[in-house]
MDAnalysis code that builds the backbone (N, CA, C; Angstrom):
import MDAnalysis as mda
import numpy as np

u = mda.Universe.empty(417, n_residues=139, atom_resindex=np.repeat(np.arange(139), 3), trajectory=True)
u.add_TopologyAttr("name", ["N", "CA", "C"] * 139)
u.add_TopologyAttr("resid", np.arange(1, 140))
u.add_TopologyAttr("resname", ["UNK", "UNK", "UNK", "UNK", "UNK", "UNK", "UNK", "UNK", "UNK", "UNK", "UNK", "UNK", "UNK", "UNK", "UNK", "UNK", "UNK", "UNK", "UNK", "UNK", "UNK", "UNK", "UNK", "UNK", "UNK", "UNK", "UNK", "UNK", "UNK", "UNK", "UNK", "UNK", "UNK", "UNK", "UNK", "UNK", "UNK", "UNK", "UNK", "UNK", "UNK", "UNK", "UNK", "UNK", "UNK", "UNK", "UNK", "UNK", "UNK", "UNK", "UNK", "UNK", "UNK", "UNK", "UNK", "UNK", "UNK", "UNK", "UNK", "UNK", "UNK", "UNK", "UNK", "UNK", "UNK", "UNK", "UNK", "UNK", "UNK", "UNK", "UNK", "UNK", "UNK", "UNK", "UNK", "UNK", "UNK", "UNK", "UNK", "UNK", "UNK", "UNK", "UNK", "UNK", "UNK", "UNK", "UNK", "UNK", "UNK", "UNK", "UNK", "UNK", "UNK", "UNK", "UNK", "UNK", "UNK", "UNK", "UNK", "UNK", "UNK", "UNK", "UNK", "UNK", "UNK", "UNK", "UNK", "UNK", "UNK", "UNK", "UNK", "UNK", "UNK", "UNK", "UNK", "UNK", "UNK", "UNK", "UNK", "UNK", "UNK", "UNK", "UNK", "UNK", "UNK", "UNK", "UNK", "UNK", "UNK", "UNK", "UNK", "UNK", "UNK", "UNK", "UNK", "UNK", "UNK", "UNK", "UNK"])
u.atoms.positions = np.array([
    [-3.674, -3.369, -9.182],
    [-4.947, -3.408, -9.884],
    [-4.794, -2.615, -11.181],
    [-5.517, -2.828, -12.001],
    [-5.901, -2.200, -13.673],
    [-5.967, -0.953, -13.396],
    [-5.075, -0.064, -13.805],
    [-5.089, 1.824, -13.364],
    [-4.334, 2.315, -12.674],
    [-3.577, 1.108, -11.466],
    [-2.793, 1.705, -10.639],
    [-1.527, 1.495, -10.987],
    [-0.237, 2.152, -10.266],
    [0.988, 2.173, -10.876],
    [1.843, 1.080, -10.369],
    [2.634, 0.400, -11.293],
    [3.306, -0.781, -11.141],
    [4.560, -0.592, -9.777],
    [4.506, -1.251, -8.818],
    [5.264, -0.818, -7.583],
    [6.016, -2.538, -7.940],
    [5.583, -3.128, -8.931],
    [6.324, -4.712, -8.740],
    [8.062, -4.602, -8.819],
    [8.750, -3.701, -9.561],
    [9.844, -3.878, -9.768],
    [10.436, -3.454, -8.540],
    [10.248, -2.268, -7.809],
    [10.221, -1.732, -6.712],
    [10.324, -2.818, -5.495],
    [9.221, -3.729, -5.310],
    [9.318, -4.657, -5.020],
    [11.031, -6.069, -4.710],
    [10.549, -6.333, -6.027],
    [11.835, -7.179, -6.336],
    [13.336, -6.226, -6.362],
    [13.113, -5.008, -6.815],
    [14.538, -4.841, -6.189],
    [14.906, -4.783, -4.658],
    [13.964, -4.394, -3.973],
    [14.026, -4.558, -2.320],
    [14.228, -5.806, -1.525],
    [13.675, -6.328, -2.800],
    [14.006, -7.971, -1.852],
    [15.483, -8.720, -2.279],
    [15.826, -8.119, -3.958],
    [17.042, -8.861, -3.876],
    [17.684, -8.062, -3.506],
    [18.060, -6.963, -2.442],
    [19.085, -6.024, -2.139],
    [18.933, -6.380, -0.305],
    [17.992, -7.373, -0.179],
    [17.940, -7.983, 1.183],
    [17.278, -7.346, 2.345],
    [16.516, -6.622, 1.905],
    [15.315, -5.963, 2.745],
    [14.310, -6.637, 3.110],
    [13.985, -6.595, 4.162],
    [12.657, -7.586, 4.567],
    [11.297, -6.812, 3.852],
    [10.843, -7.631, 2.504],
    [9.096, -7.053, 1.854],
    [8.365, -7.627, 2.423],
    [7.149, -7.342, 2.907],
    [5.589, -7.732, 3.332],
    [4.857, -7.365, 2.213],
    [4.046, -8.379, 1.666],
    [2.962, -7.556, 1.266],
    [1.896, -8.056, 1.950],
    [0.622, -7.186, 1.408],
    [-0.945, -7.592, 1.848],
    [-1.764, -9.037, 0.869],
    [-2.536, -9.761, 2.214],
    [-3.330, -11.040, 1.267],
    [-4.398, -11.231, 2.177],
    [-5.282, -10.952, 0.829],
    [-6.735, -10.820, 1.502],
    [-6.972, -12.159, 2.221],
    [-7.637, -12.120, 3.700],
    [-8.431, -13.029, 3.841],
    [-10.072, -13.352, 3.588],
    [-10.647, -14.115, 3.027],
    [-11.523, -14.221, 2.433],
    [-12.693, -14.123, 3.857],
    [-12.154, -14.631, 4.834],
    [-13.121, -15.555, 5.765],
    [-13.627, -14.176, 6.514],
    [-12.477, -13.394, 6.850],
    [-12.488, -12.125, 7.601],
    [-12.943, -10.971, 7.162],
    [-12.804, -10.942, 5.927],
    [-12.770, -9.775, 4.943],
    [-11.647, -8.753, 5.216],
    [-10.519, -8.950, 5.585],
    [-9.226, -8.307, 5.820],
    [-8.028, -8.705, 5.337],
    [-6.960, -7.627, 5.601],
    [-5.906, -7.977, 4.766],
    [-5.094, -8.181, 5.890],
    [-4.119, -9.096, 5.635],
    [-3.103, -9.566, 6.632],
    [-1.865, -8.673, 6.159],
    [-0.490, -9.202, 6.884],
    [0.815, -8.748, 6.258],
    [1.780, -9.708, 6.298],
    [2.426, -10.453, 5.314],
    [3.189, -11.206, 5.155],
    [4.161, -11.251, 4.515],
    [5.677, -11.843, 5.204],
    [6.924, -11.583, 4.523],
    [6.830, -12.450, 3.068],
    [7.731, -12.220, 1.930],
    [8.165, -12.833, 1.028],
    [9.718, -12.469, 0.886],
    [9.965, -13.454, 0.765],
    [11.753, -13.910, 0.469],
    [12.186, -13.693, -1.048],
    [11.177, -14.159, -1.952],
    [11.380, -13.906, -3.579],
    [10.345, -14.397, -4.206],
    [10.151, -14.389, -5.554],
    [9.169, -14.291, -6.352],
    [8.518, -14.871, -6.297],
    [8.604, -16.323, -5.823],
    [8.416, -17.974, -5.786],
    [7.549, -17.572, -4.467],
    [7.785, -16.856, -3.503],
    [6.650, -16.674, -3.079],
    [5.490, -15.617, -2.890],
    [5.110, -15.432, -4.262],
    [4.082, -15.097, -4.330],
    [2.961, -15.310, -5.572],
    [1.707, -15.488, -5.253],
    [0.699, -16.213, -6.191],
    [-0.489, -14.971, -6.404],
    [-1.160, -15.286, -7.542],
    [-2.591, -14.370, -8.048],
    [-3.740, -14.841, -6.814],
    [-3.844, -13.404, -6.034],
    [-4.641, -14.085, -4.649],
    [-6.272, -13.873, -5.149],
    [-7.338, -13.565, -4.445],
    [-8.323, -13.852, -4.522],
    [-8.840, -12.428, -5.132],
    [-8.495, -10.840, -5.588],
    [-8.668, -9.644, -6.482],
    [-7.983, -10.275, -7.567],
    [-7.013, -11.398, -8.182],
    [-6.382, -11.434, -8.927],
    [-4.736, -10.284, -8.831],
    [-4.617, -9.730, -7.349],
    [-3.047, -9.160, -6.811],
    [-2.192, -9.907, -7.177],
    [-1.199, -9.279, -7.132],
    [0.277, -11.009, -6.249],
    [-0.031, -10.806, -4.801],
    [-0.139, -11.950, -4.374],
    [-0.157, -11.895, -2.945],
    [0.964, -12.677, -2.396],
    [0.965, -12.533, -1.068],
    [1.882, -13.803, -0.522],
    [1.512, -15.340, -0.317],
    [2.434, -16.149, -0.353],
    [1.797, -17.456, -0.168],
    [1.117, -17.620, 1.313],
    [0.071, -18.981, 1.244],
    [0.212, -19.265, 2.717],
    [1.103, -19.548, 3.884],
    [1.852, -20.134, 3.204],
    [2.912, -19.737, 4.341],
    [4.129, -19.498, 4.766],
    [3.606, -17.987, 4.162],
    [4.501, -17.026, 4.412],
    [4.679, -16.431, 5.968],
    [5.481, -16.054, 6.593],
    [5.132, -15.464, 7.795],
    [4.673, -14.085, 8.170],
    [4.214, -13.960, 9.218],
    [4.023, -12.072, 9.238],
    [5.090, -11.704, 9.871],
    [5.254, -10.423, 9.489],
    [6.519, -9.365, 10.205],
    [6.296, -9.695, 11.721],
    [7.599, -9.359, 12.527],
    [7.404, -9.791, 13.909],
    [7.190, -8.891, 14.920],
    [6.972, -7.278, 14.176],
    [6.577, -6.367, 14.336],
    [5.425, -5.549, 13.791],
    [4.599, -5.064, 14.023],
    [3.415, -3.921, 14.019],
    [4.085, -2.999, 13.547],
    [5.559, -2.701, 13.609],
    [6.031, -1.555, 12.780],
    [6.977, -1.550, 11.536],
    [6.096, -0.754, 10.111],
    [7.087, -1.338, 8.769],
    [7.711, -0.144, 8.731],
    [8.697, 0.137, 8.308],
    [9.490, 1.197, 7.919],
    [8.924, 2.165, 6.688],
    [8.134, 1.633, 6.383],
    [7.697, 2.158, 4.852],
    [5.982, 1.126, 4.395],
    [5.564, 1.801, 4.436],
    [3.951, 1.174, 3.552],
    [3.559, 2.145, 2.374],
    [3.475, 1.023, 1.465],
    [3.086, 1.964, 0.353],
    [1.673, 1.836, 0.021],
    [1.379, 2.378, -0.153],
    [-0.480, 2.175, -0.447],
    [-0.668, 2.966, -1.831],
    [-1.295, 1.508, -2.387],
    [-2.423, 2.323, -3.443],
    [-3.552, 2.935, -3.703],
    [-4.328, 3.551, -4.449],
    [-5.220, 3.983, -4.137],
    [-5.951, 4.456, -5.839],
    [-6.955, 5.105, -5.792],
    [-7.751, 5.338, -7.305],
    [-7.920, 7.254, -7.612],
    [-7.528, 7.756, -6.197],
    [-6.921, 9.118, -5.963],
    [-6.630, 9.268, -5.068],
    [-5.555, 10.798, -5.064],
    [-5.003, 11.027, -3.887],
    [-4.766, 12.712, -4.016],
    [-5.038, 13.205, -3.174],
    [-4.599, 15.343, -3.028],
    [-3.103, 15.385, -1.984],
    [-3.268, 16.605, -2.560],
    [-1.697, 16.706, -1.562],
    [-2.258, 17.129, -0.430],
    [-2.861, 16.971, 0.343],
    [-3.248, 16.905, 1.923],
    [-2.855, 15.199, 2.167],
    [-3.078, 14.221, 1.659],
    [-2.169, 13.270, 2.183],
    [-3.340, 12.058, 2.163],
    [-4.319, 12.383, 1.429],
    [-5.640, 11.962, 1.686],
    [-5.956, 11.023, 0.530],
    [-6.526, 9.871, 0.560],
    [-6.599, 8.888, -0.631],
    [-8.377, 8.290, -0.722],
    [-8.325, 8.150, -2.078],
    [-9.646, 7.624, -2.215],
    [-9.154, 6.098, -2.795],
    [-9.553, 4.971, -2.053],
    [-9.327, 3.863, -2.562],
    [-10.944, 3.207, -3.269],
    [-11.578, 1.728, -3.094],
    [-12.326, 1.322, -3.790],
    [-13.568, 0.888, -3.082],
    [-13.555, 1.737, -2.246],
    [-14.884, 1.892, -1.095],
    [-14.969, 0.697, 0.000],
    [-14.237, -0.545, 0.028],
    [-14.305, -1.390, 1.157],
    [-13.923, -0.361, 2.769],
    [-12.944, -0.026, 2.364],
    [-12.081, 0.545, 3.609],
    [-11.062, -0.348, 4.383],
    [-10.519, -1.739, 3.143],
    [-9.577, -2.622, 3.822],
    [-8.023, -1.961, 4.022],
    [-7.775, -0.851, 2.909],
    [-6.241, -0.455, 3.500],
    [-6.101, 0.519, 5.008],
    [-7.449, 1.077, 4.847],
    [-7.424, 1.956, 6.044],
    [-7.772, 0.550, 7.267],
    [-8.534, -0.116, 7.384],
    [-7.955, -1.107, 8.380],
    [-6.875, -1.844, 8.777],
    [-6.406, -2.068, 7.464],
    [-4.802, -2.135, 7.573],
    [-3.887, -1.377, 7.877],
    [-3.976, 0.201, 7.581],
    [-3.147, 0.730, 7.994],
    [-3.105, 1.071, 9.843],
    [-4.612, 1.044, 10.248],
    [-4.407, 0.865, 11.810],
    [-4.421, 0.300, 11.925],
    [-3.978, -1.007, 11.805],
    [-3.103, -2.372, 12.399],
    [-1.663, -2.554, 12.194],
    [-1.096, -1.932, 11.788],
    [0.561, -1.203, 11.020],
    [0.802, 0.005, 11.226],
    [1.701, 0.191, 11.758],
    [2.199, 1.825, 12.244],
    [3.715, 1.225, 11.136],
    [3.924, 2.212, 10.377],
    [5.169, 2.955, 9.161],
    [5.138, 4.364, 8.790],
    [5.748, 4.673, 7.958],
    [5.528, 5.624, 7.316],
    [4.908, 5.004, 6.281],
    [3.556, 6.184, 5.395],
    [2.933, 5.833, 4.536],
    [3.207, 6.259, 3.547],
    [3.305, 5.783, 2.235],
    [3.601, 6.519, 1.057],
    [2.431, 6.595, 0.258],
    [1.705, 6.924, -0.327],
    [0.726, 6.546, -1.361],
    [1.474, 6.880, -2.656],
    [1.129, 5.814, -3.923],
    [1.588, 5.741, -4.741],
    [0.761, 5.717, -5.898],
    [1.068, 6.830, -7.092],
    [0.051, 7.159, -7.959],
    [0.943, 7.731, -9.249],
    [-0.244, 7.573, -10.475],
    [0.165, 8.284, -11.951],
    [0.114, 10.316, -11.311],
    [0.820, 10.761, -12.282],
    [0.006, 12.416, -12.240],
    [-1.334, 12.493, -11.999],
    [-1.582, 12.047, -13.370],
    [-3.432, 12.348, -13.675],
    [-4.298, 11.791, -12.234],
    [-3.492, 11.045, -11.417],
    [-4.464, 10.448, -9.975],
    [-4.775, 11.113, -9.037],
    [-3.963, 12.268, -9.010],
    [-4.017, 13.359, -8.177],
    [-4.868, 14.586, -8.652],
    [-6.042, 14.819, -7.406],
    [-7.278, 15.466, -7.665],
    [-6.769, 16.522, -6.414],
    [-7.520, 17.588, -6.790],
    [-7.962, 18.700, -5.542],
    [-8.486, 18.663, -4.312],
    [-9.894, 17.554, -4.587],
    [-10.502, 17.059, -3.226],
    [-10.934, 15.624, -3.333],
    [-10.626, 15.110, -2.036],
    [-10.673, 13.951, -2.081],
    [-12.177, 13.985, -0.332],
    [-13.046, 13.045, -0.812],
    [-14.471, 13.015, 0.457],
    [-13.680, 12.139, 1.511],
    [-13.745, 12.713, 2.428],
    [-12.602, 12.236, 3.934],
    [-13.729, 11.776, 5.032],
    [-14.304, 10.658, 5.148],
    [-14.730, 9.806, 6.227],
    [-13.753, 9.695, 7.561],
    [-14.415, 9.537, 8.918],
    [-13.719, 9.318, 10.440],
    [-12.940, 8.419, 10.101],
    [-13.097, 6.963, 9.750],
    [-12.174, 5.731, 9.637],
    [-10.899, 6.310, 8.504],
    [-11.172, 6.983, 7.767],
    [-9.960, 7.176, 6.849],
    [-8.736, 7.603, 7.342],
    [-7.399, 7.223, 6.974],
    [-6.162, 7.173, 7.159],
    [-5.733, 8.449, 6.256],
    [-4.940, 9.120, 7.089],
    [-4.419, 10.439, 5.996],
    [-2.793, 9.825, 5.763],
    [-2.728, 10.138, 4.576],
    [-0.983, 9.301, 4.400],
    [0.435, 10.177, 4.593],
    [1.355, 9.791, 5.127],
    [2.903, 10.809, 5.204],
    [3.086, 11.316, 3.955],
    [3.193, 10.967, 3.129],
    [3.339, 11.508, 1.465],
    [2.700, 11.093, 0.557],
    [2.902, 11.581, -0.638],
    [2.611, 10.775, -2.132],
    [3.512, 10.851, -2.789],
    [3.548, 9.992, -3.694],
    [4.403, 9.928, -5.001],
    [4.145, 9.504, -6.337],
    [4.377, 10.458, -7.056],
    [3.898, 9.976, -8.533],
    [5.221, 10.313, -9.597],
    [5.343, 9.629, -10.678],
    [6.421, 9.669, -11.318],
    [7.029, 11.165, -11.276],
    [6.450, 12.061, -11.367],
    [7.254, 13.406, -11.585],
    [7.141, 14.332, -10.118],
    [6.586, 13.815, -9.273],
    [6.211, 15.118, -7.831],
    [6.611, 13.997, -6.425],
    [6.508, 14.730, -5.687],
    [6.447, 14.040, -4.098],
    [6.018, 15.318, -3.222],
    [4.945, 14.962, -2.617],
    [4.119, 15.919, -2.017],
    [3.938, 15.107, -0.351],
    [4.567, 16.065, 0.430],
    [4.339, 15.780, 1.810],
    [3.107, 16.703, 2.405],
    [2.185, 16.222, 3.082],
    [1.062, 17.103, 3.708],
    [1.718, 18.263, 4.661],
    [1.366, 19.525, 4.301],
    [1.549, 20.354, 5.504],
    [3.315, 20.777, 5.324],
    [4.042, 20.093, 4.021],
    [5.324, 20.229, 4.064],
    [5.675, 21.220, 2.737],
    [6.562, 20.668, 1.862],
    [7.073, 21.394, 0.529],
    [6.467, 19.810, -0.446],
    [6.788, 20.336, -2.132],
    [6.573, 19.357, -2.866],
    [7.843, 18.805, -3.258],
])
């Protein structure tokens, strides 16, 4: 989205180095996000936020568990805690996916306090071009 940090190259190098990528594609009907593999660029299209998403049919992982989820967000504190865009679709996603979480952000995205609701997901780390901050760990 407009503000958040470009994870696309990140992306494509993971996939041509032969790593299995998932990303998220909204379903419209549900109001949720699924998880679906992509093989390469070709499959993926401008989904219904205007994202890249995955195509239809793409498959889902054959597991509940990713090695790595990166999540975006509009802030994030080093307690591990993210403010996304008030739906609450990544935090439903993320309890439907057990990984490690990364949240991924500019400097300037990272605030002091972030307002922490029951449903909210606290994340394994953050990362922003110059820091990496684990909750409860070192930076």
């Amino acid at each position: 989205m407009p503000g958040e940090i470009d994870i696309w190259p990140l992306v494509l190098s993971a996939s041509r180095e032969g790593k299995c990528v998932a990303l998220p594609r909204y379903d419209r009907a549900a109001k949720f996000y699924t998880v679906h593999v992509i093989r390469s660029e070709s499959d993926v299209a401008p989904g219904f936020w205007g994202i890249r998403e995955p195509a239809a049919d793409c498959p889902s992982p054959e597991s509940n568990l990713l090695d790595l989820i990166i999540v975006p967000g509009v802030a994030f504190n080093e307690s591990g805690w993210r403010l996304g865009r008030g739906k609450g679709y990544y935090d439903r996603l993320l309890k439907a996916w057990r990984g490690r979480t990364c949240g991924v952000c500019y400097d300037e995205q990272m605030v002091e306090h972030i307002p922490v609701e029951p449903h909210d997901i606290q994340l394994d780390c953050i990362l922003t071009p110059t820091r990496y901050f684990q909750p409860g760990g070192s930076e």
